[in-house]
C-alpha positions as CSV (number, residue, x, y, z in Angstrom):
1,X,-37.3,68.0,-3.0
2,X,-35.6,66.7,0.2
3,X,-38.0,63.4,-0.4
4,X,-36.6,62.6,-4.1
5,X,-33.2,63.1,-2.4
6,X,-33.7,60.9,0.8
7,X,-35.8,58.1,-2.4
8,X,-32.4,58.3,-4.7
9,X,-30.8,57.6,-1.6
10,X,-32.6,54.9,-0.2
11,X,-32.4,53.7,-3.8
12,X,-28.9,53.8,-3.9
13,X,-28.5,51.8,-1.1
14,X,-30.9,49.3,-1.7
15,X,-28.7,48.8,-5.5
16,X,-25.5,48.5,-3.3
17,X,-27.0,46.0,-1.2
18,X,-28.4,44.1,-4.9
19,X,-24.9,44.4,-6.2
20,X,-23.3,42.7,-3.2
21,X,-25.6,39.6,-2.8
22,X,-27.4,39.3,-5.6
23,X,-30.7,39.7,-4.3
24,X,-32.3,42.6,-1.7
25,X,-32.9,45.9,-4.2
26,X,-36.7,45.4,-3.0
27,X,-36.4,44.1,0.4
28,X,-34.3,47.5,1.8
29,X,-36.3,49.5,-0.8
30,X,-39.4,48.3,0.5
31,X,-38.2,48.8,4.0
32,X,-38.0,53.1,3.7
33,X,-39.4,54.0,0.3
34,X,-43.1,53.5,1.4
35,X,-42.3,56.3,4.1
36,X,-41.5,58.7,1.6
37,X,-43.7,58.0,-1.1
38,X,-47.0,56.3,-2.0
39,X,-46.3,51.9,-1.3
40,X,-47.9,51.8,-5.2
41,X,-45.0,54.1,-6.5
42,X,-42.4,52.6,-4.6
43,X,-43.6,49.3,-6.7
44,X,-43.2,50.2,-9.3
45,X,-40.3,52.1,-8.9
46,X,-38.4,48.8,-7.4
47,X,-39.6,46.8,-10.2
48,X,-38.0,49.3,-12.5
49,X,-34.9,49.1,-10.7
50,X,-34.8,45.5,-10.2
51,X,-35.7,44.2,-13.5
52,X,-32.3,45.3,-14.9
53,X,-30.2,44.3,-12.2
54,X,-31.5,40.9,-11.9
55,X,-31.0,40.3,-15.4
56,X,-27.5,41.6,-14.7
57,X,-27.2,38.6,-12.2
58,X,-28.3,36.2,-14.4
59,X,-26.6,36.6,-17.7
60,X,-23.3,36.3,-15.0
61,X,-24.4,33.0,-13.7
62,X,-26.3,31.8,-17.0
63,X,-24.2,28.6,-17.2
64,X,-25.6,27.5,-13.1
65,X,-29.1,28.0,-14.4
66,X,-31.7,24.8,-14.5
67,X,-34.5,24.9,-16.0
68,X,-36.2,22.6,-13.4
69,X,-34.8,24.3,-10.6
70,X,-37.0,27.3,-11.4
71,X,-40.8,25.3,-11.5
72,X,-41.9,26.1,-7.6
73,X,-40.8,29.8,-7.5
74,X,-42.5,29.9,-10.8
75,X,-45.9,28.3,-9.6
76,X,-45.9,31.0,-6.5
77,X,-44.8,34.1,-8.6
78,X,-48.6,32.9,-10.7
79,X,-50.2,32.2,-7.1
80,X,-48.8,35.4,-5.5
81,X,-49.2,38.0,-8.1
82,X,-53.2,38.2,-8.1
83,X,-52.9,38.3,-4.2
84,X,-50.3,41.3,-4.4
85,X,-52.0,43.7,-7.0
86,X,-55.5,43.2,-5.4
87,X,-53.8,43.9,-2.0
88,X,-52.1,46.9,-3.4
89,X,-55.9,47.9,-4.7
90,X,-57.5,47.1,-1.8
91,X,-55.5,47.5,1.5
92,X,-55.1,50.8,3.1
93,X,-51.4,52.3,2.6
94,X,-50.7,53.1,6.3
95,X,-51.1,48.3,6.5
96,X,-48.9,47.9,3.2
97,X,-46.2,50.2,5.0
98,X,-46.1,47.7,7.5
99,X,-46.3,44.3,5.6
100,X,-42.7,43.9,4.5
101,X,-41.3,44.5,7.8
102,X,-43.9,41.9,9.2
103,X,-42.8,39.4,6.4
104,X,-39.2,39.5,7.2
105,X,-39.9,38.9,10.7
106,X,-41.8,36.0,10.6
107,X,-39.6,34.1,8.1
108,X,-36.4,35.0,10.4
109,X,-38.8,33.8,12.9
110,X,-39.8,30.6,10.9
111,X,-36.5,29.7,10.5
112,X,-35.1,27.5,13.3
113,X,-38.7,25.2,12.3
114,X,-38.4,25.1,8.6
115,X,-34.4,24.5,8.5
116,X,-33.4,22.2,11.9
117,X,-30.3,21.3,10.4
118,X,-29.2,24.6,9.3
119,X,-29.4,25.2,13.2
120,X,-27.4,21.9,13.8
121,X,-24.7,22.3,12.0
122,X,-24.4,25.6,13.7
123,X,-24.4,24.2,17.0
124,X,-21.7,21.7,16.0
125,X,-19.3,24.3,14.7
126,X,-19.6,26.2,17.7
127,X,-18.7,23.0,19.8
128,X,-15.4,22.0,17.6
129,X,-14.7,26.2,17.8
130,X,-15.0,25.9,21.4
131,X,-13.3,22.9,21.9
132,X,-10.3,24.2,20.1
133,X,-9.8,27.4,21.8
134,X,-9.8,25.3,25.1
């Protein structure tokens, strides 16, 4: 019982999270469900969740949507999908508890090389910001 209370929870928060940004129901689901459940189920349970919410997001921001904008994430959604479900199949649970934390650190880790300039306009904010407080 305590484990469907601690998964609404987790749940909940993950939806808050979705409603805020737009994005993220399965990224802090993914994070904590696995621990209370089987990874397969927490899927599942995500995709459930997400599929409404998502189509929540985008009948708000219909008018921003391009159709070509959408060709490369659908090209790895084909690619990716396969690779998931047969790593889902075929992967022992106590690994697939421990992939989505590995994934988020290596593209926070990726990111100073695949976005330099994100970094550079960082560093010249900070310099007018500390040049002003001078």
């Amino acid at each position: 019982m305590i484990d469907w209370a601690l998964g609404a929870l987790v749940i909940t928060a993950a939806s808050f999270v979705q409603g805020l940004a737009g994005f993220g129901i399965g990224l802090v689901g993914l994070a904590f469900l696995p621990y209370l459940m089987s990874p397969a189920t927490a899927i599942v349970l995500l995709t459930l969740y997400a599929a409404p919410f998502t189509l929540g997001v985008f009948i708000q921001l219909r008018d921003d949507f391009r159709l070509s904008g959408i060709r490369d994430m659908l090209v790895g959604t084909v690619l990716g999908t396969p690779i998931g479900v047969w790593g889902l199949a075929a992967l022992p649970a106590s690994l697939i508890n421990r992939l989505p934390s590995a994934c988020l650190v290596a593209g926070g880790a990726s990111a100073p090389v695949s976005c330099p300039a994100c970094w550079e306009g960082r560093s010249a904010r900070r310099r007018r910001r500390s040049s002003s407080i001078r």
